[in-house]
C-alpha positions in Angstrom: 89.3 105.5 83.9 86.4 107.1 85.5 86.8 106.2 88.8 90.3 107.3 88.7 89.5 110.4 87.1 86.7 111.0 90.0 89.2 110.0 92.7 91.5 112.8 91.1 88.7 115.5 91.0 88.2 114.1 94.9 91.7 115.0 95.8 91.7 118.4 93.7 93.9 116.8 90.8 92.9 118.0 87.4 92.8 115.3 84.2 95.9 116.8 82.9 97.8 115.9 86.3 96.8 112.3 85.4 97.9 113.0 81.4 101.2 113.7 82.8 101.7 111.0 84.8 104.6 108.8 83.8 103.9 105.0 83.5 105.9 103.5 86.4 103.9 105.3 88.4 100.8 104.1 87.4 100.4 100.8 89.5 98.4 99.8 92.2 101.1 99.3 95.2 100.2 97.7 98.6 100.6 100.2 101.9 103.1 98.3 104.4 101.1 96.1 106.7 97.7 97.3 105.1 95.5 95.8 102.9 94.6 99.5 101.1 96.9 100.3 97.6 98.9 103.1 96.5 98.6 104.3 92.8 101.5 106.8 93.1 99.3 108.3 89.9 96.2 108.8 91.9 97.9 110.2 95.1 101.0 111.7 94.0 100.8 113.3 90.4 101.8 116.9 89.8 104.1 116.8 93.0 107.4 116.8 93.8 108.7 113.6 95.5 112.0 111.7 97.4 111.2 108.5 97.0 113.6 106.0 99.3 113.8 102.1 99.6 114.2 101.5 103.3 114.4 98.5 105.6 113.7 98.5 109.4 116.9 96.5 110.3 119.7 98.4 109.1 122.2 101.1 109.9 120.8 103.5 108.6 117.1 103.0 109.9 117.7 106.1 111.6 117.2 108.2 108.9 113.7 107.7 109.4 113.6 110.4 111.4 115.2 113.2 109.1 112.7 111.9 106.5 109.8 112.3 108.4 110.8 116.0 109.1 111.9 116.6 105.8 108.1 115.8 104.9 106.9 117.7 107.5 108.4 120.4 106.5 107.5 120.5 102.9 104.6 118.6 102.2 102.3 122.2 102.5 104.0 122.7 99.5 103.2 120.0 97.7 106.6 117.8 98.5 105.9 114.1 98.9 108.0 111.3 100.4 107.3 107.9 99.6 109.6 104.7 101.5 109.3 101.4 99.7 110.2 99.1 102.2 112.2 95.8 100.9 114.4 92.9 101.8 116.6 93.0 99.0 119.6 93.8 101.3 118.5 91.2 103.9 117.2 94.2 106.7 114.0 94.2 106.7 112.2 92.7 109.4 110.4 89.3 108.2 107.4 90.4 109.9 105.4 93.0 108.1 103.7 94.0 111.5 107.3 93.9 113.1 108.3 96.6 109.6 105.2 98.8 110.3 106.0 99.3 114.2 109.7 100.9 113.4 108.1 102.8 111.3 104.7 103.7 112.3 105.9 103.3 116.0 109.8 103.9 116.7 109.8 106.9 114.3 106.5 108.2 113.9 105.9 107.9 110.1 103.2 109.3 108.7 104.5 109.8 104.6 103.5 106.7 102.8 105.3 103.6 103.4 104.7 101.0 100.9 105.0 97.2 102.0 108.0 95.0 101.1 108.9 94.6 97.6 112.3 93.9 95.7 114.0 97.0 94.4 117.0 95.6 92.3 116.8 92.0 90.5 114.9 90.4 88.4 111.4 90.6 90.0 112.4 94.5 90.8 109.0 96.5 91.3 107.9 98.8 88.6 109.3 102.1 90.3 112.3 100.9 90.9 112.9 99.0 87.6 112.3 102.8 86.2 114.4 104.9 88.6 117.4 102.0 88.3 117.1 102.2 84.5 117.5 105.8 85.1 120.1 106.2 87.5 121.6 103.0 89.2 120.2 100.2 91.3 120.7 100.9 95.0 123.7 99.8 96.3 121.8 99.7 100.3 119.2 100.7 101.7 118.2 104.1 102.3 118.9 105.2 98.9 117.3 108.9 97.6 115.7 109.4 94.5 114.4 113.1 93.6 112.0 113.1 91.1 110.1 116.3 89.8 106.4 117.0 89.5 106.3 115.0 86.2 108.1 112.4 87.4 111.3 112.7 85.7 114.5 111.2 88.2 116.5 114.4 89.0 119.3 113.0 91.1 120.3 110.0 93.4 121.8 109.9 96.9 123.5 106.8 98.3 122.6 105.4 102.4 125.5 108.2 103.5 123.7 110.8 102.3 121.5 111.9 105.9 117.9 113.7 104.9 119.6 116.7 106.5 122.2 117.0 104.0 122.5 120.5 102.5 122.4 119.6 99.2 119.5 117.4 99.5 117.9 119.9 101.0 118.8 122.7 98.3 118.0 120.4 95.8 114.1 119.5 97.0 113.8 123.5 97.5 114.9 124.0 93.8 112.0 121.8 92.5 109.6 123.1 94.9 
């Protein structure tokens, strides 16, 4: 609890950013093609987020692009965007090095990309078993979940729904 409390101080999170933290956040997730974690509660708390479950083989792999902007565009503000990548739709590339270069690469990524990890089923990970309970499980990839600086899930978008899209857009400037 220290050290996370000393890594929030670090990043110029207060303890009560960590207080507020909601649960499925707090989980020590693996970067794609990294060997560093993520704890969404260490890096993220207090702010604003889109989080998306992506693939690098897919129709919509595209959007990419629009996300990166759309968290170019906000994150001076506080707005995060965080892709899980995953295979549950059989379109992510079986090589996690092969994943990382469309992202990293192809589309110039810089948000945080987590590394492949089921996000419907049985061995679901915990931020998706939370935003599914909440809303639905993804129905493809490229699905849009806006959660709020506490973490609750504010709304879902399906793969058709572009980064671009006006209410998507209206929607991440009402929680900022």
């Amino acid at each position: 609890m220290k050290k996370l409390l000393l890594s929030l101080t670090i990043l110029g999170l207060s303890s009560s950013a960590l207080a507020s933290c909601p649960d499925y956040m707090n989980h020590d997730l693996r970067k794609l093609h990294s060997k560093e974690t993520v704890n969404l509660c260490e890096t993220h708390a207090g702010k604003p987020m889109l989080i998306v479950n992506t693939a690098s083989h897919c129709g919509f792999t595209g959007q990419f692009e629009g996300l990166e902007a759309l968290y170019k565009q906000y994150k001076d503000r506080g707005f995060e965007v965080v892709g899980f990548a995953s295979d549950s739709f059989k379109q992510e590339d079986d090589s996690e090095e092969k994943a990382a270069e469309v992202c990293f690469v192809n589309y110039g990524v810089t948000f945080t990309m987590m590394a492949p990890t089921p996000v419907r089923g049985d061995d679901v990970n915990p931020v998706f078993k939370y935003l599914n309970e909440k809303t639905s499980n993804p129905s493809w990839n490229f699905n849009k979940y806006l959660v709020n600086a506490e973490g609750e899930v504010l709304e879902k978008w399906g793969s058709m729904t572009r980064p671009d899209d006006k209410d998507l857009i209206a929607a991440i400037e009402a929680v900022l």
